[in-house]
N, C-alpha and C positions, 0 to 999 in steps of 0.2 A: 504494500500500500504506500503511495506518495504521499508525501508531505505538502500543501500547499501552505506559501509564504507571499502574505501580501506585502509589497513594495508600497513604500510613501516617500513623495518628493515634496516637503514645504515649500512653497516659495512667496519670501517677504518683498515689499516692493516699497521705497525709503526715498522719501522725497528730501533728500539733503541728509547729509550725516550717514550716509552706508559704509565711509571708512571706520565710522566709529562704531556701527553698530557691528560690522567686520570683527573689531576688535576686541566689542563685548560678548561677541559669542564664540572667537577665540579664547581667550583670558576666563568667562565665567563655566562654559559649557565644554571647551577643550575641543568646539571645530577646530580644522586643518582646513587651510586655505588650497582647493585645487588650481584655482582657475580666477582668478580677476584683472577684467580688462577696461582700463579708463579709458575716459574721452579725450580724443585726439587735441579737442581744442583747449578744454577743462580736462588735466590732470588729477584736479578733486573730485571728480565726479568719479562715479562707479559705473557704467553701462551694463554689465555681468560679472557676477561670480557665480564660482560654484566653488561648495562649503561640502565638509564632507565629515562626521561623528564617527569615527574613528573603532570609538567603543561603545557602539551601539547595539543593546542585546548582551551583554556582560551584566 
């Protein structure tokens, strides 16, 4: 008999301040940063990340 394992992908959407909320769920929650790509024109800006719980299910 298989096991099924449902998949869940949050996704937050941060009208200013997503390096900082990056940072707090780095720092509080122990994401791991895959994947974040700023704005060509604005360096502060965030356009995508991808965040990834490392120890998720432990």
């Amino acid at each position: 008999m298989s096991e099924n394992h449902a998949n869940f992908w949050p996704i937050f959407r941060y009208r200013g301040g997503a390096k900082a909320a990056i940072a707090v769920l780095q720092e509080a929650l122990g994401f791991d940063v895959i994947a974040e790509y700023t704005n060509a024109d604005d360096p502060d800006r965030v356009d995508h990340a991808k965040l990834a719980c490392l120890t998720a299910g432990e």
